[in-house]
C-alpha positions in Angstrom: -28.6 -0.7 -22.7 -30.0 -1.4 -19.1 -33.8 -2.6 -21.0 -34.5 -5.0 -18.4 -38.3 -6.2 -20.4 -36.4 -6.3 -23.7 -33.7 -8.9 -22.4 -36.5 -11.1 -20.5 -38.6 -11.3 -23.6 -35.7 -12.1 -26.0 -34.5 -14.7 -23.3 -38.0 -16.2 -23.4 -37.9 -16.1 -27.3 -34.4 -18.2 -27.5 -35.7 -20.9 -24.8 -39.3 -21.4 -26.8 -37.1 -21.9 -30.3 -34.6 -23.5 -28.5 -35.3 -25.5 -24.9 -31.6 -27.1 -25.4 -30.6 -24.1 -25.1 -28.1 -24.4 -22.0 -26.5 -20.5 -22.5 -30.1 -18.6 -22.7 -31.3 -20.4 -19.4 -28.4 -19.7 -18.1 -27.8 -15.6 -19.4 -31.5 -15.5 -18.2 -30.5 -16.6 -14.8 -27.7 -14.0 -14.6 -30.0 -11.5 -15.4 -32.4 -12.5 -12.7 -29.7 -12.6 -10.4 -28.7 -9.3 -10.9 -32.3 -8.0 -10.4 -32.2 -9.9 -7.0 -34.8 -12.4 -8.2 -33.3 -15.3 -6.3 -36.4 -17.9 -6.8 -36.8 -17.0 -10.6 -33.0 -17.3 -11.1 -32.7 -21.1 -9.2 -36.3 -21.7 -11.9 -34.6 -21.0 -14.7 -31.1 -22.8 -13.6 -33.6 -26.1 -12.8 -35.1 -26.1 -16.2 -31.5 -25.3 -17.9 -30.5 -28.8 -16.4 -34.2 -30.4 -16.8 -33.3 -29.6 -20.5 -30.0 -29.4 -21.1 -28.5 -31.8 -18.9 -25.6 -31.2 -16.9 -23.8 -27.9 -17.9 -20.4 -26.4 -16.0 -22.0 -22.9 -16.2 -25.4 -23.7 -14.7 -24.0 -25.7 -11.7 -21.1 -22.8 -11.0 -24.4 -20.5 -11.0 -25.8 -22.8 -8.7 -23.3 -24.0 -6.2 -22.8 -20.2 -5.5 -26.2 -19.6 -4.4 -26.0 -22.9 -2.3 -22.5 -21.2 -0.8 -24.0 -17.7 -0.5 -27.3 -20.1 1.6 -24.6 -21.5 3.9 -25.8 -24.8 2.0 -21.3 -25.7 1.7 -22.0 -29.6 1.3 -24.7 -28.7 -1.5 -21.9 -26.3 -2.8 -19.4 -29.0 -2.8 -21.4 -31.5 -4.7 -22.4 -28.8 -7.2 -18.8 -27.4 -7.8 -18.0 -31.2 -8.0 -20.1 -31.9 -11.0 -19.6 -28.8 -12.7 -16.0 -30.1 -12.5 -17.1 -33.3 -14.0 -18.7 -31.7 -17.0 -15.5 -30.1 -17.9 -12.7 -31.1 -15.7 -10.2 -28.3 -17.8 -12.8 -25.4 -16.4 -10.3 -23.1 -14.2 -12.9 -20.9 -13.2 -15.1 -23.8 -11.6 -11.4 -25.4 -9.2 -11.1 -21.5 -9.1 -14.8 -20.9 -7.4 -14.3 -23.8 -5.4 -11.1 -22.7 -3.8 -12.9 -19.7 -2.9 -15.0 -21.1 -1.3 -13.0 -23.6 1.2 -10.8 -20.8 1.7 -13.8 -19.0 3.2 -14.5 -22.1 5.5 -10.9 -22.3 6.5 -9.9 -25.2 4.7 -6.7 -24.4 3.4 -5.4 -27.7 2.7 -8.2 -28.2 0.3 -7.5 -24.9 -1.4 -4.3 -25.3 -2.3 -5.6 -28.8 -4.0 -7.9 -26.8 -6.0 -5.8 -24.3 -6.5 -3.7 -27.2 -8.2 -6.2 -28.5 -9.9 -6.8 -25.1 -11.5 -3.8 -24.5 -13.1 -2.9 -28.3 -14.3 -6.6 -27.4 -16.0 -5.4 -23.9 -18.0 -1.6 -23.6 -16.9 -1.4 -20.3 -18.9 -4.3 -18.9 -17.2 -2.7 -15.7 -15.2 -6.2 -15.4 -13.2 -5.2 -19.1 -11.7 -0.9 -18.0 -10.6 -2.5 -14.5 -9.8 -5.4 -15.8 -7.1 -3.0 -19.0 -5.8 -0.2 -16.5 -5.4 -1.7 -14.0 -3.4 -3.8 -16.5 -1.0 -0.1 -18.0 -0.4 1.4 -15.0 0.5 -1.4 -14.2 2.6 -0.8 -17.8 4.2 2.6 -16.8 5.3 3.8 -18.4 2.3 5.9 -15.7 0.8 8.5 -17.4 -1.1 6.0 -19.5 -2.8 3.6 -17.0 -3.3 6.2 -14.9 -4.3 7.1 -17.4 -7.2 3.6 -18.2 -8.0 3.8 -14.3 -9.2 6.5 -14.7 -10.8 5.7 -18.1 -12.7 2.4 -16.3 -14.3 4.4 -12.9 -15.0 6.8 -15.3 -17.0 4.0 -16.7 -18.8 2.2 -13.0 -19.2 4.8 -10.6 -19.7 2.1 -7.9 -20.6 0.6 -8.2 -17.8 0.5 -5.3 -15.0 -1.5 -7.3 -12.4 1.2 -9.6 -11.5 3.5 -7.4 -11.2 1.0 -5.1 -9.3 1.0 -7.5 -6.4 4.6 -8.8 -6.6 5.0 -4.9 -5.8 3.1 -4.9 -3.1 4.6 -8.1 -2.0 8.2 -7.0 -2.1 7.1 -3.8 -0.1 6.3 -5.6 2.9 8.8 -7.7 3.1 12.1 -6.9 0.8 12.5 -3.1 -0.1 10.2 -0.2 -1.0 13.0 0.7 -4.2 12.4 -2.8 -5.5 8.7 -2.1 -5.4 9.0 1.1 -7.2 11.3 -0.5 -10.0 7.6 -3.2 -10.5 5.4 -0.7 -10.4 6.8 1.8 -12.9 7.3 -1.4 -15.1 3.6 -2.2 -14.5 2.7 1.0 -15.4 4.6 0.9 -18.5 3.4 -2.4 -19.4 -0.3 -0.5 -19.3 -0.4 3.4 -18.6 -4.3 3.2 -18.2 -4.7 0.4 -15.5 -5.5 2.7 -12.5 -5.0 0.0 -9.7 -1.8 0.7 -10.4 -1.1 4.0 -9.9 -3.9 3.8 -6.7 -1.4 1.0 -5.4 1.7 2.8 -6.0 0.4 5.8 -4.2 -0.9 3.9 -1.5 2.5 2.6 -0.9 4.4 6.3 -1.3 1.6 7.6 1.1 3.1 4.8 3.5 6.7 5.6 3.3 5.6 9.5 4.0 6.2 11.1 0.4 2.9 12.5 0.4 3.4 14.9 -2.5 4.4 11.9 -4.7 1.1 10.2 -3.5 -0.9 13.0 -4.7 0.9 13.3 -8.0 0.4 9.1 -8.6 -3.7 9.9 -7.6 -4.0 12.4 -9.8 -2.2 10.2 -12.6 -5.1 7.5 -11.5 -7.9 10.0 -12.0 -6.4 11.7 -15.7 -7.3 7.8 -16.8 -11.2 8.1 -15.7 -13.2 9.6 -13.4 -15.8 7.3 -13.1 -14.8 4.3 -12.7 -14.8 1.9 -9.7 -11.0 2.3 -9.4 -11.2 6.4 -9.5 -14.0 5.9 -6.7 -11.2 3.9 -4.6 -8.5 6.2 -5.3 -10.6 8.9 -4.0 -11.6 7.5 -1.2 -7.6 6.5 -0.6 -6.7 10.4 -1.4 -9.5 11.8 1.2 -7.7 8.7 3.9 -4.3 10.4 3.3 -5.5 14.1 3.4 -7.9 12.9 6.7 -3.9 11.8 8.3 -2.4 14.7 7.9 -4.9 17.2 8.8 -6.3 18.6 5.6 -10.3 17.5 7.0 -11.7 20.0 4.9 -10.1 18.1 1.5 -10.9 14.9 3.0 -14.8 15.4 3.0 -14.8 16.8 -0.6 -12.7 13.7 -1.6 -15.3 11.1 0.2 -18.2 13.2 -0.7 -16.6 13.1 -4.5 -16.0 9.3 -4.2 -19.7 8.7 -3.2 -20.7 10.1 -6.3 -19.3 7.8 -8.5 -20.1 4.8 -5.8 -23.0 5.4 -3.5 -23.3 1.4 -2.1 -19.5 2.0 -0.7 -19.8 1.3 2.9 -16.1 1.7 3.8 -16.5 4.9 2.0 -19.4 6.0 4.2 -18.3 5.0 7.2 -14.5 6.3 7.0 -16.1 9.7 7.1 -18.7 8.8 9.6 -15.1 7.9 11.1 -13.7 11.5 10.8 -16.9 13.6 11.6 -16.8 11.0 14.8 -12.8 12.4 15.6 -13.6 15.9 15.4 -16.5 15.8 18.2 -19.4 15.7 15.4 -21.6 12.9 16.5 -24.5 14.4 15.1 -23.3 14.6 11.6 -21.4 11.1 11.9 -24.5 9.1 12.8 -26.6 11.4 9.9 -23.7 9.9 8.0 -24.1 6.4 8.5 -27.7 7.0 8.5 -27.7 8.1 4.8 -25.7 4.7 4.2 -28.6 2.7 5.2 -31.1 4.9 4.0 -30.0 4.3 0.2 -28.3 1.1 -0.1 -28.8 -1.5 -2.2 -26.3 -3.3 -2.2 -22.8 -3.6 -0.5 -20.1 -4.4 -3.0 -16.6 -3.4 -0.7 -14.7 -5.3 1.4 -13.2 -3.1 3.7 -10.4 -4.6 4.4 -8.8 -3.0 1.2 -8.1 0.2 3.0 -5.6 -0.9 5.2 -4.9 -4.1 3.6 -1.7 -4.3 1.9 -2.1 -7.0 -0.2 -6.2 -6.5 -0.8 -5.1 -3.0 -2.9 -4.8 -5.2 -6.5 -6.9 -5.2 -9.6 -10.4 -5.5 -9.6 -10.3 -8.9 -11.1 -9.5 -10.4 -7.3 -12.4 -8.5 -6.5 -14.2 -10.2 -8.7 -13.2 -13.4 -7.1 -14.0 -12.4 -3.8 -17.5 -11.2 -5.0 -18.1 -14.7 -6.9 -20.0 -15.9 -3.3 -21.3 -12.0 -2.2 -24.7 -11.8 -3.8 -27.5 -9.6 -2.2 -28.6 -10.8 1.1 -31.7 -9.0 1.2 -32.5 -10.9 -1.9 -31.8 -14.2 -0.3 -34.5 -13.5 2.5 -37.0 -12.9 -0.7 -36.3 -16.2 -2.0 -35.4 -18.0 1.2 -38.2 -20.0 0.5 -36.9 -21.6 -2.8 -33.7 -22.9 -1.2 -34.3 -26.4 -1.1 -35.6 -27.3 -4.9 -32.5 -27.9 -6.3 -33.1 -31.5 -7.8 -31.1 -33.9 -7.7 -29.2 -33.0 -4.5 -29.9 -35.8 -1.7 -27.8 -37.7 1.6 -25.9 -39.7 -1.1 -24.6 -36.4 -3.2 -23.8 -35.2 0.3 -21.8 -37.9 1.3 -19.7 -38.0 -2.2 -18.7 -35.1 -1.9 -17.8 -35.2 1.6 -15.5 -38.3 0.6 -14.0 -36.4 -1.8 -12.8 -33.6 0.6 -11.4 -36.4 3.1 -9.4 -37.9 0.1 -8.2 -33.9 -0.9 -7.2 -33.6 3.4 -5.8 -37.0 4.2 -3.4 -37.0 1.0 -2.4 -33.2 2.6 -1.7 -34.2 5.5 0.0 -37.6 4.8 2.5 -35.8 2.9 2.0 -32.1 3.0 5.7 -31.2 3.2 6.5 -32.8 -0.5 3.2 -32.3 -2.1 2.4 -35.0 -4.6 1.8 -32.2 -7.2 5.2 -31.2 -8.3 5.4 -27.9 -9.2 8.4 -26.8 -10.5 8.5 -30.4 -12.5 5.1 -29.4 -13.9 6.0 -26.0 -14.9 9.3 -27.6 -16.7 7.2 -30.4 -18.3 4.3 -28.1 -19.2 5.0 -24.5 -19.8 9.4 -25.1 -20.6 9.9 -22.6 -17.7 13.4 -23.0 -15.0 11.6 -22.1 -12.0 15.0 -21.2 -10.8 15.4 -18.8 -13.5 12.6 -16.6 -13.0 13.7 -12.9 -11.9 12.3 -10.7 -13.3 14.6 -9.0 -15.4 15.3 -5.1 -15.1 17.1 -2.9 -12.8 16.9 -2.2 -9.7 18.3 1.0 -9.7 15.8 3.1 -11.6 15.0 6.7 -10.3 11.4 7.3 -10.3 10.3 10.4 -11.9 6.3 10.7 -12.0 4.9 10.8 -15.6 3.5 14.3 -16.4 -0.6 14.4 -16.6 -2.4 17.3 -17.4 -4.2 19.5 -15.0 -7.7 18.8 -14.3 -9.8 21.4 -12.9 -12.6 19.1 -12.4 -11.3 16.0 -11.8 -13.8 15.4 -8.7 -17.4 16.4 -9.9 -19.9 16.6 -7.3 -23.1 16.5 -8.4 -24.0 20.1 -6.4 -21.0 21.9 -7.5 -17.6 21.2 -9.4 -14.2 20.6 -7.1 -11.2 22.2 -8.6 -8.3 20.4 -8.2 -5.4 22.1 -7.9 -2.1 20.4 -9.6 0.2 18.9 -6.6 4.2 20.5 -6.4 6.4 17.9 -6.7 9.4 20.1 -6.2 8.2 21.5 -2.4 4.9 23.2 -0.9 3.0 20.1 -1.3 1.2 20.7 2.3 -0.7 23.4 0.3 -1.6 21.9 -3.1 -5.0 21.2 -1.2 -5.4 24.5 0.7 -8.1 25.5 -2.6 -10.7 23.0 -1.5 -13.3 24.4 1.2 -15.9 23.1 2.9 
């Protein structure tokens, strides 16, 4: 309900009747957290342990405000015993992962990576995250049946199949990908990464009337979501390309309403105003970024990224260690009271990781973690047998959606959206939208 006073006093209430209480010190912490009250937030995680003892939750919490201090050994030993508390926690190998992929250790992500799905094999989070940092490796085939291994095990799934789409785009066919992402969104009409994906990749292959229709499905779902925000943003990208500026400002200007803090956002049409000779209004652009944000929450890279256009849960993931930095120079102070941490914790950890590299590299080629003996043993699954079953030949035909006239709703004055012709004239389905 967004009462901020009410949830800090009913905390406070549940920690005095309760200082075992390992879930309220922690919820509390959260809530801190998301008020950017760094020192408050690392108070209340101390006392959770002084109390509680050692809790997966509290040193997850923890080790990402050690990663997001560029404190990585601290991390380490924190991720560590947040393992130790409960060695079948997926999102703890998950975080972890993250966060040696973001130091460049590979090597030891695929270990952890490992780790997390011998700890919840069935978890589709775990073969989604593993199979997309694979592909991203270079790693296609593998990542491709990483995909493939969690789709078996989560039919209902669209995400999977989402970015086994967009992986077959770049490198088999873009009909394959078209047979995935109708099934995808068929398996859940009202997941909008999916149609924003799908559109992305028609924009790509030039059928820009086909684009607009698989937008406008996107928006018919919500219109104020995160997701509509990006597929606006993706729709004013595609109109900026082919010359329709005039659209292309309405559809930034409408995507900014629903997500102010977006800096790709703000600076794609900082981007255009720049092309067209405007410096002026550009730099009052990028001005008005600065002026009111809070808080960045995009990664740019999605834009033009093909693999980076997937559900928001990966966002999620990359988010895990992208707190507020402005809140860490309020709290920079508070950095070094985690108890407990000291030379020796350092050191454990560090022999840890040289256990997780040297057995890499002493046999990296036939890693000791079978996989496609695990997934037999495990989950019953022929990792040979996993295609995913259904034609290739289908003939996409858009699903209708009903006309919305105000789709896009600035907060000044409403955008009409005129209904995009499937069957020709599609350079003028935007001609209605005016400066």
């Amino acid at each position: 309900m967004g009462n901020t006073r009410k949830a800090r006093e009913l905390f406070d209430a549940a920690t005095v009747a309760d200082k075992k209480h390992a879930a309220a010190w922690h919820g509390w912490a959260v809530l801190e957290l998301k008020q950017g009250n760094v020192k408050k937030a690392r108070h209340l995680l101390s006392k959770a342990l002084k109390y509680c003892g050692g809790n997966e939750y509290v040193y997850q919490t923890l080790a990402l405000l050690e990663a997001k201090a560029n404190r990585i050994d601290r991390a380490r030993y924190l991720f560590r015993q947040a393992t130790k508390c409960n060695p079948k926690s997926c999102a703890s190998w998950l975080s972890w992962a993250q966060l040696e992929i973001q130091q460049e250790n590979n090597l030891t992500a695929t270990e952890l990576f490992e780790k997390a799905v011998q700890a919840s094999p069935k978890n589709r989070f775990a073969w989604h995250v593993w199979g997309v940092f694979e592909a991203n490796l270079g790693n296609v085939d593998k990542g491709r049946k990483l995909l493939k291994i969690g789709h078996a095990l989560n039919p209902r799934d669209p995400v999977l199949l989402q970015s086994l789409a967009l992986l077959e785009y770049k490198h088999s066919t873009a009909n394959f990908a078209r047979v995935l992402f109708r099934k995808a969104s068929e398996l859940d009409p009202k997941h909008q990464p999916v149609w924003v994906a799908w559109g992305w990749m028609e924009w790509k292959e030039g059928n820009i009337s086909t684009a607009r229709q698989l937008y406008q499905n996107a928006l018919s779902i919500d219109t104020t979501s995160e997701s509509a925000a990006r597929c606006l943003q993706a729709w004013g990208v595609l109109e900026q390309r082919i010359g329709n500026l005039s659209a292309a400002r309405r559809l930034f200007r409408s995507s900014l309403n629903i997500n102010s803090q977006s800096y790709v956002t703000w600076m794609t049409w900082a981007s255009l105003e720049e092309e067209q000779g405007n410096s002026v209004r550009a730099e009052e652009i990028r001005n008005l970024y600065f002026q009111q944000r809070t808080e960045v929450v995009d990664d740019g890279s999605w834009v033009t990224g093909l693999l980076d256009v997937i559900d928001p849960a990966l966002d999620n993931l990359k988010k895990l260690l992208n707190f507020d930095q402005d809140s860490y120079v309020k709290g920079q102070e508070a950095l070094n009271t985690i108890k407990g941490i000291n030379s020796k914790n350092v050191e454990e950890v560090k022999s840890t990781l040289m256990s997780f590299a040297s057995e890499g590299k002493s046999d990296r080629s036939s890693s000791c973690f079978d996989l496609d003996g695990f997934v037999k043993e495990k989950l019953s699954l022929d990792t040979s047998k996993l295609e995913v079953e259904m034609e290739r030949g289908v003939k996409f035909e858009p699903k209708k959606v009903r006309s919305y006239r105000n789709v896009w709703k600035l907060r000044t004055r409403p955008l009409q959206v005129v209904q995009t012709n499937l069957n020709g004239s599609a350079a003028q389905s935007m001609s209605t939208l005016s400066d």
